[in-house]
TIFI-434351 format. One record per residue (C-alpha): x, y, z. Coordinates in steps of 0.05 Angstrom, whole numbers. Each point is the difference from the previous one (the first is absolute). Example, Ala and Ser with C-alpha at 12.3 -4.5 7.8 and 13.67 -1.06 7.14 Angstrom:
<nodes>
     c1     c2     c3
    246    -90    156
     27     69    -13
</nodes>
This chain:
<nodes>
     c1     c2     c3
     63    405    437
     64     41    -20
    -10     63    -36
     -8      1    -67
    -32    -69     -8
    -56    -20    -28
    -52    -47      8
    -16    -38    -66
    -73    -39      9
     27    -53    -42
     57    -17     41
    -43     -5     64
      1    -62     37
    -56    -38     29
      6    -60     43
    -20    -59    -10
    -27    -51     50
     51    -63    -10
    -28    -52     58
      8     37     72
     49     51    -29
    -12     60    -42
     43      4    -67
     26     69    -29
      6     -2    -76
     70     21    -17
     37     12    -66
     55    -58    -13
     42      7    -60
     19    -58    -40
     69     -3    -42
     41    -59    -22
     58      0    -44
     -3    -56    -61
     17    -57     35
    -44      8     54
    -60     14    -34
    -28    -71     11
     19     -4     75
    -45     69     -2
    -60    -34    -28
     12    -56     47
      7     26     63
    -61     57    -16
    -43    -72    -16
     23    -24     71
    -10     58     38
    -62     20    -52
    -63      3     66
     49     52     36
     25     40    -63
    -78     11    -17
     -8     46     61
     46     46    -23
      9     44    -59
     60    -14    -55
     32     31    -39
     57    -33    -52
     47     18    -58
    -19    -17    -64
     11    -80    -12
     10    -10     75
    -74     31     13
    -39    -35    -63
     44    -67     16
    -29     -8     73
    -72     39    -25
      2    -60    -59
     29    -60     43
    -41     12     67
    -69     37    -16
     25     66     40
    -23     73    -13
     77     20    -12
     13     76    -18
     52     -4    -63
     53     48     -5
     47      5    -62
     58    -42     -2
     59      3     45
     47     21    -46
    -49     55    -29
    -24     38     59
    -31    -48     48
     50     -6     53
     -8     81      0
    -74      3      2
     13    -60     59
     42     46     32
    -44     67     -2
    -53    -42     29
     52    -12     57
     23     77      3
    -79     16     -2
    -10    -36     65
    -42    -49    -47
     28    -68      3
      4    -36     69
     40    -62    -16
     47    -15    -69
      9    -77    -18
     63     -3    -47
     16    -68    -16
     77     20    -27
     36    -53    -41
     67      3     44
     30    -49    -61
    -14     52    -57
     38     64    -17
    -48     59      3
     -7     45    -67
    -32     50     49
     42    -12     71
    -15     80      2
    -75     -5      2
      3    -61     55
     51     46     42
    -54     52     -6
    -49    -43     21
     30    -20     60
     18     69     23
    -68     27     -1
    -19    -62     39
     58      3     51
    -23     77      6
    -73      1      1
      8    -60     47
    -46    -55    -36
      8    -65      5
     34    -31    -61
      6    -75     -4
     56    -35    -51
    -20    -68     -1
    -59    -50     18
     20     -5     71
      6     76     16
    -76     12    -38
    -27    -51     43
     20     40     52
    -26     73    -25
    -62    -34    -14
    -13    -25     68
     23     63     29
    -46     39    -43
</nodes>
């Protein structure tokens, strides 16, 4: 453990027997611009079983839209544009969050372009996996 860390007994993790393999509960964070919100919901009611073993953690309408439309324990945030993409990225700074799903609408201009480039520099430099789109969470969620 580097110096100057701490070890928080909430944030331990405890695996989980998941068939013949052992599951580690990680911390996934959930964002989705406007136009996404409902391919959120959808693909967190798809992938629902496998989202359950971990811990997640949302901004505001993001987080209580899949909590509301799936039956998930979702950790809400405050909105996007009023803090959450910050507190999202602390987490990521804080060596709290292992994976980001960001559904970005690529169609959309973003009011807060500044807060998604943020976003994807603490991922790029903290090195966590960040999927864009349904194809790339699949992915992070089978690697996780």
């Amino acid at each position: 453990m580097p110096l100057g860390t701490t070890l928080d007994p909430m944030q331990e993790q405890q695996p989980q027997r998941n068939g013949a393999r052992v599951v580690t509960r990680k911390t996934i964070g959930l964002i989705a611009h406007d136009d996404k919100k409902d391919d959120m919901v959808a693909f967190a009611l798809a992938h629902k079983t496998q989202l359950a073993t971990h811990d997640l953690v949302g901004t505001g309408t993001t987080g209580g839209r899949v909590a509301q439309g799936t039956g998930l324990t979702v950790t809400a945030l405050k909105s996007g544009p009023l803090g959450g993409d910050a507190q999202i990225g602390a987490m990521i700074a804080e060596g709290r969050l292992d994976a980001l799903i960001f559904f970005i609408d690529p169609m959309s201009a973003l009011p807060h372009d500044v807060d998604v480039k943020a976003l994807t520099r603490l991922a790029t430099l903290y090195d966590i996996p960040v999927a864009y789109n349904k194809s790339t969470a699949e992915a992070v969620l089978k690697a996780l």
